[in-house]
N, C-alpha and C positions, 0 to 999 in steps of 0.2 A: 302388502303394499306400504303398509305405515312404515313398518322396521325400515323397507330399500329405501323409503325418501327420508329419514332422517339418516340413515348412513350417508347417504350422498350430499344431505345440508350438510352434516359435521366435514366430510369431505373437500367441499366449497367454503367452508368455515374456515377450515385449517389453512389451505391455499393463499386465501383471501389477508388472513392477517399473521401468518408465521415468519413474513420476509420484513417486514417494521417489528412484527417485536422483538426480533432475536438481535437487529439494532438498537433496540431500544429508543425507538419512535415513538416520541411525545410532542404534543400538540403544546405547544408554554405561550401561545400566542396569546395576551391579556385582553385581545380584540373579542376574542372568541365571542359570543354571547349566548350562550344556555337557554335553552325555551324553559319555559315556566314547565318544572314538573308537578301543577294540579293538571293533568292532562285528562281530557275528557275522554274514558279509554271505550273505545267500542265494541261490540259485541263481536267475537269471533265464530263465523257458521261452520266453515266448511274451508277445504284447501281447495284449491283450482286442481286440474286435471292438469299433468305439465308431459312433456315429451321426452321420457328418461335417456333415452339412446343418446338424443339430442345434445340432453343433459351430460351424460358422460363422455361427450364427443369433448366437450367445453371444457370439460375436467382437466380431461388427458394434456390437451392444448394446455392450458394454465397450467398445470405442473409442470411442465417443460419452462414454459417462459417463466413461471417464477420463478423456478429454483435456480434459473442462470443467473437472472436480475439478480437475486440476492447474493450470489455469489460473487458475480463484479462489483458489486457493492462495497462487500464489508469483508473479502478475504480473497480477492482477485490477486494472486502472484502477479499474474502479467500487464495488465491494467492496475497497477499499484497508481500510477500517478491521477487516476478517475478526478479525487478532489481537486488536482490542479486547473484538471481540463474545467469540472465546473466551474470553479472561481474566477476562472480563465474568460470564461463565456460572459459572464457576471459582470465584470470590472471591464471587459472591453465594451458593453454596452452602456456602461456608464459615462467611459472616455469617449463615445459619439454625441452621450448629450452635455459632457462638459470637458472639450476636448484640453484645456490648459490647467486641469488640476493635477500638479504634479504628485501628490500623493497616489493618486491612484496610476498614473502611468508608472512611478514605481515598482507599484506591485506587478504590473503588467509584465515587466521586462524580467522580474524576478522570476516569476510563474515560466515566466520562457525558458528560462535558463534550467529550471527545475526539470522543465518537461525537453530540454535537453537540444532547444531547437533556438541555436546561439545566434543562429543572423539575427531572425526575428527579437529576439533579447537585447543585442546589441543596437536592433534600430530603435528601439521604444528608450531605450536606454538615452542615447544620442542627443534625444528630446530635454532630457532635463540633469544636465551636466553640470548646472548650478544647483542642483535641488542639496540640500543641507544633510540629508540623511542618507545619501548615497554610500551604496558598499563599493566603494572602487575598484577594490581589489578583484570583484567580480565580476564587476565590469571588465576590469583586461584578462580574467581568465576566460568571457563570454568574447572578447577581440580574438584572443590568439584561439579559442575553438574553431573561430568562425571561419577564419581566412586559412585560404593555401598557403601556409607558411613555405617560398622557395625565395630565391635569390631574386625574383625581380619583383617580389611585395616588400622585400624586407623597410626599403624606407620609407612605403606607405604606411606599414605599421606602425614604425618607428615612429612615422611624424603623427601617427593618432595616439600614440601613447604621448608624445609631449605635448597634445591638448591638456594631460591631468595633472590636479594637482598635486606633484611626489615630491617625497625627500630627496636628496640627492641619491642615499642610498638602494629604495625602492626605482629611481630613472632609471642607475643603472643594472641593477637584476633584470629587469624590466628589455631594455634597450641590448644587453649584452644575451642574454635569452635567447637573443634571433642571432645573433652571431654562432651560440653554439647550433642554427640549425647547416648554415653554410661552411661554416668554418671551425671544426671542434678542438684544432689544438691554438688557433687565435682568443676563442672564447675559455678555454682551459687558463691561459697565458694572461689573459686580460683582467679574471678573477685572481691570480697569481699576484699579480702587479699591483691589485687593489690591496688586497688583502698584506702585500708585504708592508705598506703603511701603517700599518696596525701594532701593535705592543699589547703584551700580557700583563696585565695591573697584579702585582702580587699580593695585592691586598684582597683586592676584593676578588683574582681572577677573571675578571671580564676583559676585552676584548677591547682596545681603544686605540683611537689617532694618538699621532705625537699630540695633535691640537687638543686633546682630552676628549675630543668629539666622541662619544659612544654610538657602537651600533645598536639600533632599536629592531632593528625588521628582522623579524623571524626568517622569514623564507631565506633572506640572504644570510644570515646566520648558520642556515641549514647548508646553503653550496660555501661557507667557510668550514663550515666541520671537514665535510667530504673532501674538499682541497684538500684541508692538512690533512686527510688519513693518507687521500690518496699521494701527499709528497713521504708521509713515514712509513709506508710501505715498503718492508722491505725487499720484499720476494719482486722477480723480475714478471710480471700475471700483469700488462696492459689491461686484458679483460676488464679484470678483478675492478681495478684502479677505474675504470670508464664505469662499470659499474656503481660505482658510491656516488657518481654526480649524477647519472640519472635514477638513480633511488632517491636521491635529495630532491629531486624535479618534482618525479612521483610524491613524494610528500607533500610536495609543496600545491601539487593539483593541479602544477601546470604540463598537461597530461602530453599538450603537441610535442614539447621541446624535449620528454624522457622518452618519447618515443623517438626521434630523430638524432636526439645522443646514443639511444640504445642499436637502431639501425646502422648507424655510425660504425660502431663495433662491431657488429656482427660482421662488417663485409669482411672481414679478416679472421672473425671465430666464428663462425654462423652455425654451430652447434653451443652456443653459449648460452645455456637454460636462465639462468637468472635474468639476461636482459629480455629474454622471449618470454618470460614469464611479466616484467613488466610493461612490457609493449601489449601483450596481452590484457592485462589489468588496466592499462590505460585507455584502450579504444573500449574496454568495457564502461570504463566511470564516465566516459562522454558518447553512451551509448548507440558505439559502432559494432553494433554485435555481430556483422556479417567478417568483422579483419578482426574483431577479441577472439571468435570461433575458429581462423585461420590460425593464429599462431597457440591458443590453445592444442589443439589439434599435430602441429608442428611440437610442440615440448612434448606432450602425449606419444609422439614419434621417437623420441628422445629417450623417455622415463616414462612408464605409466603405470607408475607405484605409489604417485602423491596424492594422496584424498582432497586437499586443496586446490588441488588439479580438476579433478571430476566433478568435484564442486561446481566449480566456477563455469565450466563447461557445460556443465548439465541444466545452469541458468540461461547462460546463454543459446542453446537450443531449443530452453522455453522458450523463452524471447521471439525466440526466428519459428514459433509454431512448432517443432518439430519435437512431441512429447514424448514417442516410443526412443528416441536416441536421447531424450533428456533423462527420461526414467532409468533408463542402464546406467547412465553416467551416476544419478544418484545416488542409485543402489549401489555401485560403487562404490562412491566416496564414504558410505555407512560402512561396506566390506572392509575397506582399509582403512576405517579406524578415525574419520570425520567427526569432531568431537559436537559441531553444534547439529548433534543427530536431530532435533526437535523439528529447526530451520528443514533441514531434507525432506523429513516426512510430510508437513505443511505443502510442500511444494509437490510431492510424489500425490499427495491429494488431490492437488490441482492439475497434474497429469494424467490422473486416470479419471477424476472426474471429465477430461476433454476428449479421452479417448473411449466414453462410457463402461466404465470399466465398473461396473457398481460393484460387486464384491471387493473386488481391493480396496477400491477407495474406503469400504464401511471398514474392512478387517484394518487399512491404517488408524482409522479412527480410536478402535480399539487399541492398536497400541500406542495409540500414544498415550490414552487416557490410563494403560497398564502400566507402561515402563516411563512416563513422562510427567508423573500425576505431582507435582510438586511447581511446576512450570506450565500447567495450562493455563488457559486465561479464559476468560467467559465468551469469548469470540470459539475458542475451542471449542467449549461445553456446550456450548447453543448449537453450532454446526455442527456436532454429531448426535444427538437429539435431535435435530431439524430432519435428519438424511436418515435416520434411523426409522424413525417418523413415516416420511416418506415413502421410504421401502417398505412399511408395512411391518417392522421388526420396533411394537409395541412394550416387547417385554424388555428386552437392551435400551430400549429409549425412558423407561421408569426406573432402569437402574441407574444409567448415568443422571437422571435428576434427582433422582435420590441424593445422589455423592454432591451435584451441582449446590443442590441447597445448602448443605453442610459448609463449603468451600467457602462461598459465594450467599451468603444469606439476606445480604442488602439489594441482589438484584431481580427488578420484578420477573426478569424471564423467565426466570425457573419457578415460580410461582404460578404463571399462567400456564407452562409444562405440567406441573402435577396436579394443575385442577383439569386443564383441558385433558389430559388424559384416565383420570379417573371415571370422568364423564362422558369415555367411549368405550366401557363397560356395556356389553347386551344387557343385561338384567340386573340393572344399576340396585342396589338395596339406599331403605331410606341413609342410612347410616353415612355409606361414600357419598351421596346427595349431601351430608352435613359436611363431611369432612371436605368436599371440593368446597363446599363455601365458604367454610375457615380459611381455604388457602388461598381461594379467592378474596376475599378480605384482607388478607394481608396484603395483595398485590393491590389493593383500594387502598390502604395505609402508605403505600412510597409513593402512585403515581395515582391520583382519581381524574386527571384527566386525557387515560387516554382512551381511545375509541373501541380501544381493542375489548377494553372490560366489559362496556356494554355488551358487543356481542357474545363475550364467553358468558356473562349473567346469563343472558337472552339461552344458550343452552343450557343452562340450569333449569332456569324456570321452565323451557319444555317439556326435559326430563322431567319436573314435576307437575306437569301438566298445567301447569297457571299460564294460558296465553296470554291472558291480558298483562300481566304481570312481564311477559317477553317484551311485549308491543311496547310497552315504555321505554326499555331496552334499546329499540331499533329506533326510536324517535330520539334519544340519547344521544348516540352512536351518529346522525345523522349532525346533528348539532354541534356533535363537537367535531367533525372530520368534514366540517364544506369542502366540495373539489376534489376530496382523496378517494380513494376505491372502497375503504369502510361506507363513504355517504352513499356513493351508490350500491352498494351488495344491501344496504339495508335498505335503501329504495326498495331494490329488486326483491325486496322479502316483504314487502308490505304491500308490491302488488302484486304476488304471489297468494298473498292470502287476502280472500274475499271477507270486506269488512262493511259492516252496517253503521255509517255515522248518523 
């Protein structure tokens, strides 16, 4: 009975604090305040009688939900934006108890646009149009998201773009933008006319009015490039030609308008891959993944020889839940020669971890850590140790910390990895008993206050039978984690064990 209830503490151990440490959750709060460690340590009798079944019932349950937690956490593909939403949560409850701080509606509007939900961005925005730190330019690419760019918004928009304050040249990229969505060879024409004012300075090269006026703005810079290719072109390729202004769009991030130059053209080529490809690219970067996966899908119809292709595809299926048709895509894009194979695998992880796929997901692990070992990162090395762990696959989980320490020797994770694993040895000898606590030490040497130390001491001193010397441990641990799940697991371990004060 001894042996099953300390497997199943270290079990509830590992549970309990594997998902903070492998983010490396520290408590740096200067609030904290430390109970006095002369503790008056009490006589340990005897363990309570507990209800193992029970007990493993709880296990099960908690490994589930941890290891999802921590996985949206700190390596979630699909919930990447997690921090925005909390921040998000944060700074609006700020803005109810101090609604006219425009610093913080700032970030508010910003966090919208991040998380890709451009009304909502646009209206917090709206609020402070005088504030001094404004990214404007942000602002009208969160306007032209927002709105149904057709012919009878056009001079709505128009006239909320000349609320801001632009150069002449920013008005009109700005203002002539919505033209090329109604009218593409007026708005072609328009940028023509502009730009024929212009002279080449031989000196310096640049781009200038008769008036010496230079042009400063990038973006319009970029639809001057493309004009002239598209006037010194010589081959008779329309396409081609409509193509370089909405590539310039694209670049520029104004995603509505190279989608709508690019539709533009298709009605006439509508087998023309490179504008389907950035129509596709565009409703991806303003996260319309249901019309990026349409014309994905459409060029795939086309050509579907481009790893860049299934790439992009295989995200966007993440995206939309659907991981069995995102996994194919990826493995794909690895097939045909996807050079940032790393990015794939990461993500192939996150697909069969959702479609519980545990063997793949571990053998990814493995290779990345074979074939990628120059380009992990400790987010890596912790998550396939954590899942190694987990499964039960001890001896691949003390290799890879092995290599982790090497790699990685400032970081305490891998430290509480090879003491916590040493110390789930059956028949611990004194020796490993020394040697976890050298390692343990170490990890006392970068971070002493976090919670998680005390309770891996607290299995030391078990294994060497010193309760008392535990129990200090769990009053530690309680101290330094108020409110967290370390405070209560050591609750639950001190009234677990019947103590005589």
């Amino acid at each position: 009975m001894k042996s099953k209830n300390k497997n199943i503490t270290f079990i509830i151990i590992l549970l309990l604090i594997i998902v903070t440490s492998i983010i490396l959750y520290t408590i740096s709060n200067s609030n904290i305040q430390k109970e006095n460690t002369n503790l008056d340590i009490p006589q340990i009798t005897e363990i309570a009688e507990v209800d193992w079944d029970d007990v493993q019932n709880r296990i099960d349950t908690l490994k589930k939900r941890l290891s999802f937690k921590w996985l949206i956490q700190d390596w979630d593909i699909h919930f990447q934006n997690k921090e925005y939403t909390r921040a998000l949560t944060k700074y609006i409850q700020v803005n109810k108890q101090n609604p006219t701080d425009q610093s913080i509606i700032n970030k508010i509007w910003n966090i919208y646009f991040h998380l890709n939900k451009y009304s909502q961005s646009y209206k917090y925005f709206s609020q402070i149009k005088d504030y001094n730190q404004l990214n404007k330019h942000r602002a009208l690419k969160a306007l032209f998201y927002s709105e149904d760019i057709k012919w009878e918004n056009i001079e709505k928009i128009k006239s909320e773009i000349l609320t801001f304050e632009l150069t002449k040249d920013e008005q009109f990229y700005y203002t002539n933008s919505l033209v090329c969505t109604v009218n593409y060879h007026d708005c072609r024409q328009n940028y023509q006319d502009y730009f024929d004012k212009i002279k080449v300075n031989p000196e310096s090269g640049t781009w200038e009015l008769l008036d010496t006026w230079i042009i400063t703005f990038q973006e319009l810079i970029n639809i001057q490039e493309a004009i002239t290719n598209y006037k010194n072109f010589q081959l008779d390729d329309l396409s081609y030609k409509a193509a370089l202004i909405s590539w310039a769009y694209f670049q520029n991030e104004l995603y509505p308008i190279a989608i709508e130059t690019s539709k533009d053209t298709l009605i006439n080529s509508p087998d023309y891959r490179p504008l389907i490809k950035i129509i596709a690219k565009s409703y991806y970067e303003m996260g319309e993944y249901i019309d990026a996966k349409k014309f994905l899908i459409q060029y795939n119809g086309l050509w579907d020889n481009e790893p860049e292709i299934s790439y992009f595809l295989g995200i966007v299926h993440q995206k939309l839940r659907e991981y069995t048709r995102s996994t194919i895509q990826l493995r794909k894009s690895i097939q045909l020669g996807f050079t940032r194979d790393l990015d794939v695998k990461r993500r192939l992880l996150f697909n069969y971890y959702q479609l519980g796929d545990t063997d793949k997901m571990l053998w990814i692990f493995q290779e990345i850590i074979r074939d990628n070992i120059n380009e992990v990162t400790v987010q890596d090395m912790s998550l396939a140790i954590f899942y190694h762990i987990l499964n039960d696959k001890n001896d691949k989980a003390t290799i890879f910390t092995t290599f982790a320490l090497k790699k990685f020797p400032e970081n305490e994770v891998f430290y509480w990895y090879h003491g916590w694993l040493i110390l789930q040895e059956e028949n611990i000898s004194d020796e490993n008993l020394l040697k976890a606590e050298e390692v343990l030490q170490k990890w006392l040497a970068i971070n002493n206050k976090n919670p998680m130390i005390s309770l891996t001491l607290w299995q030391l001193e078990e294994k060497r039978g010193n309760m008392q010397k535990a129990f200090i441990f769990y009053k530690q641990t309680v101290s330094l984690d108020k409110g967290w799940e370390y405070e209560k697991f050591a609750k639950q371990k001190l009234e677990i064990l019947k103590l005589n004060k």
